[in-house]
C-alpha positions in Angstrom: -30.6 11.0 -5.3 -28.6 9.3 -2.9 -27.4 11.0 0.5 -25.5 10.2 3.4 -24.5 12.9 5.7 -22.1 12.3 8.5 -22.3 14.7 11.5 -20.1 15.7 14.2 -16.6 14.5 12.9 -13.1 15.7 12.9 -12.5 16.2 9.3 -8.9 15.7 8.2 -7.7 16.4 4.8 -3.8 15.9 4.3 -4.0 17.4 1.2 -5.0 21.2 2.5 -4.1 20.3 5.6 -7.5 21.2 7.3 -8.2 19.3 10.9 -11.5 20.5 12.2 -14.5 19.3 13.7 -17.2 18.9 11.1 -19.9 17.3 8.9 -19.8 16.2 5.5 -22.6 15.6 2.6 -22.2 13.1 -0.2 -24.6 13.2 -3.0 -24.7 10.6 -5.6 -21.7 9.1 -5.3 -19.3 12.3 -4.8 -18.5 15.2 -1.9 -21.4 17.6 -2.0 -20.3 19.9 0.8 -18.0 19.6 4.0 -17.5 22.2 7.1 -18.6 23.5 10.0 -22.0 25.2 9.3 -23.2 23.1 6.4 -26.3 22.0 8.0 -26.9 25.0 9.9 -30.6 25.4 8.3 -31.3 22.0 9.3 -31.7 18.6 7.3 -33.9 16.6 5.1 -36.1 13.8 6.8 -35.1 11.7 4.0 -31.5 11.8 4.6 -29.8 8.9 6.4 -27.5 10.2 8.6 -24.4 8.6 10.6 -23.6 10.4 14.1 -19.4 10.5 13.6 -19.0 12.3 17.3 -15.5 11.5 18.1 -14.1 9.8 15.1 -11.7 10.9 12.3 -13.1 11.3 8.6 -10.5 11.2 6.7 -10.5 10.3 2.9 -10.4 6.1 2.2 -7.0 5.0 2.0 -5.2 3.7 -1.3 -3.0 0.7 -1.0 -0.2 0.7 -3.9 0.8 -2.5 -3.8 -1.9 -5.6 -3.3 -0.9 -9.3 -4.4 -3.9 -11.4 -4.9 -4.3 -14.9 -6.2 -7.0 -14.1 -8.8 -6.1 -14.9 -11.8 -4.9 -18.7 -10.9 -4.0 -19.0 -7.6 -7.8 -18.5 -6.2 -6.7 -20.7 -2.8 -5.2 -18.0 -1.5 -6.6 -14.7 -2.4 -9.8 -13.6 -5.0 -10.4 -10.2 -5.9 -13.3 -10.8 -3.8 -12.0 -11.7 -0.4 -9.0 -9.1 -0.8 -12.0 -6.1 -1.3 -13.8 -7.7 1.9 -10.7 -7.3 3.4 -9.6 -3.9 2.5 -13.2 -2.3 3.4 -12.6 -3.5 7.0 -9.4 -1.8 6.5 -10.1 1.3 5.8 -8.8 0.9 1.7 -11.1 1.8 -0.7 -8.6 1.9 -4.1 -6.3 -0.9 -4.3 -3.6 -1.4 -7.0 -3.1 -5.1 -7.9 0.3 -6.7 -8.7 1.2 -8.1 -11.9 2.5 -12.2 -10.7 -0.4 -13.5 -10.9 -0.8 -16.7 -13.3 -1.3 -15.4 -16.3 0.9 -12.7 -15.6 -0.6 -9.2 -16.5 1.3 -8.3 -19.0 -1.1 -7.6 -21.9 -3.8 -5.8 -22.0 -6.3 -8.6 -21.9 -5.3 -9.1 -18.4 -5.7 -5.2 -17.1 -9.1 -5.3 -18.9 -10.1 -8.8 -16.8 -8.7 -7.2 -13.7 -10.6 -4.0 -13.8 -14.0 -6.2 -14.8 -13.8 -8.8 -12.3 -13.0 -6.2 -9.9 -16.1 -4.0 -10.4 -18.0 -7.2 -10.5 -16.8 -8.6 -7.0 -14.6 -5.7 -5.0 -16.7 -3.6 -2.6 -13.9 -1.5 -3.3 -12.1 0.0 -6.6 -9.8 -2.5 -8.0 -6.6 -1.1 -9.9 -4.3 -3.1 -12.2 -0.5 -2.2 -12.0 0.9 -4.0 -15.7 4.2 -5.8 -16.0 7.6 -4.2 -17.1 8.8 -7.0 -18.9 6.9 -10.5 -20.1 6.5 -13.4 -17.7 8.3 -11.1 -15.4 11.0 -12.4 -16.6 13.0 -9.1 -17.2 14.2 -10.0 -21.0 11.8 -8.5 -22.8 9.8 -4.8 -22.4 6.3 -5.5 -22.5 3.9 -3.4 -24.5 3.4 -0.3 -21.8 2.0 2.0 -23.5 -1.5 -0.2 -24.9 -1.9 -0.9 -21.2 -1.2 2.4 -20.2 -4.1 3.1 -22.6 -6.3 -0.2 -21.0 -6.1 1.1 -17.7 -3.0 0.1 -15.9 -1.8 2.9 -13.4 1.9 2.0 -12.6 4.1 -0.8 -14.4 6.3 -3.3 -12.2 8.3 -6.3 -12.2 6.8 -7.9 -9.3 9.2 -9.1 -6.9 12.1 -9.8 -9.7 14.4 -7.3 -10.2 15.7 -6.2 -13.6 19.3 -6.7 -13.4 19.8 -5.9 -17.6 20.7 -2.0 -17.3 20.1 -1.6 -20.6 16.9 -3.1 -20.9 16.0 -0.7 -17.6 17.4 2.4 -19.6 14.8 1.6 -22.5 11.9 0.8 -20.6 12.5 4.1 -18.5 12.8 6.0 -21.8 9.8 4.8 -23.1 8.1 5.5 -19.9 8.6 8.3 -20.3 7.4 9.4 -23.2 3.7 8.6 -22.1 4.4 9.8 -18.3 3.6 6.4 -16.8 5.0 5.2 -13.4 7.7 2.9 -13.0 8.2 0.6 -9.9 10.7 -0.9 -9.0 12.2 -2.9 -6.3 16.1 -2.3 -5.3 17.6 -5.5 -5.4 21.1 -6.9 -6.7 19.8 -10.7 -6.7 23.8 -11.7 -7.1 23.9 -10.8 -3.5 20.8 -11.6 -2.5 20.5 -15.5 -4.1 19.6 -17.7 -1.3 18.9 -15.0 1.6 16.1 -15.2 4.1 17.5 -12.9 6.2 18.9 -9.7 6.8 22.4 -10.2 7.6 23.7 -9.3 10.9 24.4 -10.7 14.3 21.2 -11.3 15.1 20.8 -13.6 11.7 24.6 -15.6 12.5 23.1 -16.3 15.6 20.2 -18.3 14.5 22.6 -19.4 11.9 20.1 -17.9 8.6 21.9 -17.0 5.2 21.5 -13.6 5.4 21.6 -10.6 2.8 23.5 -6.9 3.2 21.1 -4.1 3.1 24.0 -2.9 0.6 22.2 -4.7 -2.0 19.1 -2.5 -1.8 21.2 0.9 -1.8 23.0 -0.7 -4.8 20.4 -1.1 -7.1 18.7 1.8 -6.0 21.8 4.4 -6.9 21.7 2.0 -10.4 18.1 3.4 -11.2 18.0 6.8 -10.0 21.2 7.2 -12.1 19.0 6.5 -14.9 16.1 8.5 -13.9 18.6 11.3 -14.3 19.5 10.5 -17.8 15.6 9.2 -19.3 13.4 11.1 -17.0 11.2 8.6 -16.3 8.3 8.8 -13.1 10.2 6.3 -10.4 9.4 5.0 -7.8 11.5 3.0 -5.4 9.2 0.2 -4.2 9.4 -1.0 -0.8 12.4 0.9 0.6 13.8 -1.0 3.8 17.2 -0.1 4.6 18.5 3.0 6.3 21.1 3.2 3.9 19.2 4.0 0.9 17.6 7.1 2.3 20.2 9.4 1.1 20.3 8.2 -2.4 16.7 9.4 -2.9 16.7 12.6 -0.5 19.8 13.7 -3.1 17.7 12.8 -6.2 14.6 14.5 -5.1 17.0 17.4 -4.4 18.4 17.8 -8.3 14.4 17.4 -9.1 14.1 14.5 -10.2 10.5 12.6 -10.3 11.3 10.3 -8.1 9.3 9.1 -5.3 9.4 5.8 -2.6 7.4 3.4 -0.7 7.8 1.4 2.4 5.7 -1.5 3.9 4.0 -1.1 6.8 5.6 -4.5 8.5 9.0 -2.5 8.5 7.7 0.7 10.0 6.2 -1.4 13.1 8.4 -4.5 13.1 12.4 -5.1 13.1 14.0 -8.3 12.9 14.2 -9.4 16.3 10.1 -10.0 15.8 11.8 -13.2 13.6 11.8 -14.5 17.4 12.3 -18.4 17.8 12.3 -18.8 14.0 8.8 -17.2 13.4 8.0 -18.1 9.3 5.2 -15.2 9.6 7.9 -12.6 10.2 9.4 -14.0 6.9 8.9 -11.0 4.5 10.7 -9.8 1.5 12.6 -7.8 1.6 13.5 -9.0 4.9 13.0 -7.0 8.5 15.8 -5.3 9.0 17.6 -3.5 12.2 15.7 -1.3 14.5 18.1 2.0 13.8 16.3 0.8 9.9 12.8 0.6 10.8 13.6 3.9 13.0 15.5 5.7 10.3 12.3 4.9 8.0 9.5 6.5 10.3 11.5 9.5 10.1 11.7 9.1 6.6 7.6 9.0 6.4 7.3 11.9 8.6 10.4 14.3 6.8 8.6 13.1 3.1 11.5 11.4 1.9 9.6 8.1 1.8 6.0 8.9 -0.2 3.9 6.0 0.5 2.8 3.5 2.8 1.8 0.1 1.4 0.3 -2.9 3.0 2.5 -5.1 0.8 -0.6 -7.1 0.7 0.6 -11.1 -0.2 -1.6 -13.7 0.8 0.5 -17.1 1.5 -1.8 -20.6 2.5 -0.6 -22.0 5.9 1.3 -25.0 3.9 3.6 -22.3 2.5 4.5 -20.5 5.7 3.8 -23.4 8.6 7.9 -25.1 7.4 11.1 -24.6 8.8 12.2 -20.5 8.3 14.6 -20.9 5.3 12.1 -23.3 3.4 8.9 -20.7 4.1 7.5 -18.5 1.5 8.0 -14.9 2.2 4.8 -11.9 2.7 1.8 -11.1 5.0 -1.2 -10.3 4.4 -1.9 -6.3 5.3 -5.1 -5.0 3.8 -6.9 -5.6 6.7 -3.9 -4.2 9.0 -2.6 -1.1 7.6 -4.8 1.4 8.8 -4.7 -0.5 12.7 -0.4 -0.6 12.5 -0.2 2.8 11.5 -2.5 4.2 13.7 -0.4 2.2 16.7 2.3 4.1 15.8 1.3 7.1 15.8 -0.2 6.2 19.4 3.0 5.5 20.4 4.1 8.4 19.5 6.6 7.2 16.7 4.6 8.3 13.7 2.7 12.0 12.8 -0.8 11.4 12.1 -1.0 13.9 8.9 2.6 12.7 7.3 0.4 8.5 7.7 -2.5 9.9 6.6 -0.7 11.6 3.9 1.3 8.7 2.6 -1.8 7.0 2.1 -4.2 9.2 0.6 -3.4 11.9 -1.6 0.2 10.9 -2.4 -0.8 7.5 -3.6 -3.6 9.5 -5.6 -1.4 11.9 -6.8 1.4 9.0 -8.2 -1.5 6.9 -9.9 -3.4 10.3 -11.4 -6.8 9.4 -9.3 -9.2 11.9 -8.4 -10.0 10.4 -4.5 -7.5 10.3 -1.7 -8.7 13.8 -0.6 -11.8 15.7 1.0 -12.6 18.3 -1.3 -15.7 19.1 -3.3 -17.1 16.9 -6.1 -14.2 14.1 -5.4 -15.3 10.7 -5.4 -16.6 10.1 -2.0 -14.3 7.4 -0.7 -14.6 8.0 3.2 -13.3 6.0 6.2 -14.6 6.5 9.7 -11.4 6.0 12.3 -11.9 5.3 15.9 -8.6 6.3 16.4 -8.1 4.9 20.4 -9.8 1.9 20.3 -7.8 -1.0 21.5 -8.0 -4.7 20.3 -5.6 -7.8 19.7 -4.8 -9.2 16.2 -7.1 -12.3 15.9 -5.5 -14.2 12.6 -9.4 -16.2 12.8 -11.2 -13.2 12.5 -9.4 -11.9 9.6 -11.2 -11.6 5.6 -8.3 -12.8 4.1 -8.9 -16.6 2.3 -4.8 -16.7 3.9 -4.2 -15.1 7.1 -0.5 -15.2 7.2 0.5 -12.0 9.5 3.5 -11.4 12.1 1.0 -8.9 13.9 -0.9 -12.2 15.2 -2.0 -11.6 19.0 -0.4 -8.3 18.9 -2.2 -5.6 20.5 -2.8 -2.5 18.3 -4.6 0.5 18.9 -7.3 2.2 16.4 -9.5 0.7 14.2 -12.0 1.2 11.3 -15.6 2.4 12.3 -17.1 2.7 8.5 -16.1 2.3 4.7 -17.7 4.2 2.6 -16.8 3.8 -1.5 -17.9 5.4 -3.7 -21.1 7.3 -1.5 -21.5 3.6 -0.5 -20.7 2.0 2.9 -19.3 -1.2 2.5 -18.2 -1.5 6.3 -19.8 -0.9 9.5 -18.1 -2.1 12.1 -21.5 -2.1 14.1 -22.4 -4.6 11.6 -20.2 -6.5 10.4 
């Protein structure tokens, strides 16, 4: 039998809401008992234990939307290094996107992402399928046999699909089978040839710049048809202030609608673009600070869901070029836990709503049995030192990329210890 226990920590659940100093037991993989008095009649020789005095154990965090390079882009991420990454992080369930090359749009592609990532991933690996084939939103892709292969949400990746009534019949099928839709809000007719959002700050470097308009657009679009299929939505990557109250009134008529946000536009705003900094080129782009504001309030009222690391791994020769010619993304697997912990040091962010939006509501969207602290769930654990200070060090990072706006940026809290499934797969004493 194989059994940690970890003494002495402040156990925080989001999902019952429990915040108290304790110990927890995992047995074979799984939760075996958690509390204050658990090992009141003592413990077994034979039981390795971890002294957790004045850390958080909270459950492991599940990042919804990871971009690797595995299959066919293996010089910038493999399912590998993104795991190695995501243990330091805190993440112990990560969703992978569906552009990679092939795209996974069959089910031979979910079945070689779960494989190769129980072969490599210290952590669980987590396929999210395609919504339409090649991405190319003309044609519905067969859902429901991936559904059945393992895929846990179905995107489009970074392309929006503009056809309304290919949306409509995708939703409907969805729904028939209860699978999760994401999507990401964008009209591309106003978007086409953007790298920024557009405002005075944008003129003034002289960037083509996009309206935040064309997120709330496309969002209204697909909530509007949520109302008439009833399909599971969610809005992916929600960055504009003005789209807020298009899914506060749909979750008000009841609709299963639910939204994410990246943690790069709860700590960062445009103005972190700086002298024409490529590695604060993201899509969609930063935005105003009354956005990135409007958002953290957002996270902590539950109209936005989930965090994300929005996780996309770009090689130096796609970001080190003039800002307009750059590839947009940042790596985040590493950084999520660290940026939302800052936040919440600053005072800006509550620590149950963060915790919240990426455990148990992530679980609860993708139908997975971790994210919480409750008896005989998986035991996917992460140790917090929640005041620890340190500076971003882009050399020290897991990623095989290590493209990141949070470069030399001092954060505070960190990750102390991974466990995944009843194993640790970071120590920070260690590694």
């Amino acid at each position: 039998m194989n059994t940690l226990a970890l003494r002495g920590a402040r156990l925080i659940d989001p999902e019952s809401g429990l915040d108290e100093r304790g110990d927890l037991l995992i047995q074979d993989g799984k939760i075996a008992a958690l509390g204050k008095h658990i090992f009141d009649t003592g413990l077994s020789d034979d039981i390795q234990t971890i002294d957790a005095d004045g850390l958080i154990l909270a459950p492991g965090l599940i990042d919804m939307r990871v971009v690797t390079g595995e299959p066919g882009a293996e010089h910038k991420e493999t399912l590998a290094s993104a795991g190695l990454a995501a243990a330091a992080g805190g993440v112990t369930s990560m969703v992978v996107m569906p552009q990679t090359n092939p795209v996974i749009d069959d089910i031979s592609l979910v079945n070689y992402i779960r494989q190769r990532g129980h072969e490599t991933s210290p952590v669980r690996v987590y396929s999210a399928g395609a919504l339409t084939k090649g991405l190319k939103s003309q044609r519905m892709t067969e859902l429901g046999l991936m559904a059945q292969a393992g895929a846990v949400m179905f995107s489009n990746g970074e392309n929006p699909i503009t056809d309304t009534r290919l949306m409509r019949r995708i939703m409907a099928y969805s729904s028939t089978f209860n699978a999760l839709i994401a999507h990401r809000a964008i009209d591309p007719y106003l978007t086409e040839g953007a790298c920024a959002h557009e405002s005075d700050f944008s003129s003034r470097l002289g960037l083509s710049a996009a309206p935040a308009l064309s997120e709330r657009i496309m969002a209204e679009r697909d909530l509007a048809l949520v109302e008439l299929t009833g399909a599971r939505y969610l809005l992916d990557l929600v960055s504009s202030e003005d789209t807020l109250p298009a899914i506060q009134r749909a979750k008000a008529r009841d609709l299963d609608v639910s939204a994410s946000v990246s943690i790069n536009h709860l700590a960062l705003n445009e103005l972190d673009i700086g002298d024409y900094r490529s590695f604060a080129k993201l899509d969609p782009p930063l935005r105003a600070e009354s956005d990135r504001t409007a958002l953290l309030r957002a996270v902590n009222d539950g109209t936005i869901d989930v965090i994300v690391s929005a996780h996309d791994p770009r090689p130096a020769g796609e970001k080190r070029r003039p800002f307009s010619e750059a590839s947009s993304g940042a790596v985040g697997l590493e950084l999520l836990l660290s940026a939302g912990l800052t936040l919440i040091a600053d005072g800006q962010l509550d620590l149950t709503a963060f915790l919240r939006a990426v455990t148990c509501n992530p679980a609860d969207l993708l139908g997975l049995e971790q994210g919480r602290l409750r008896i005989g769930a998986p035991a996917d654990i992460v140790l917090i030192d929640q005041h620890k200070p340190w500076m971003c060090d882009v050399g020290k990072l897991r990623s095989i990329s290590r493209n990141t706006p949070f470069d030399e940026r001092h954060m505070q809290g960190k990750t102390a210890m991974t466990i995944c499934n009843g194993k640790i797969v970071f120590d920070s004493a260690v590694n």
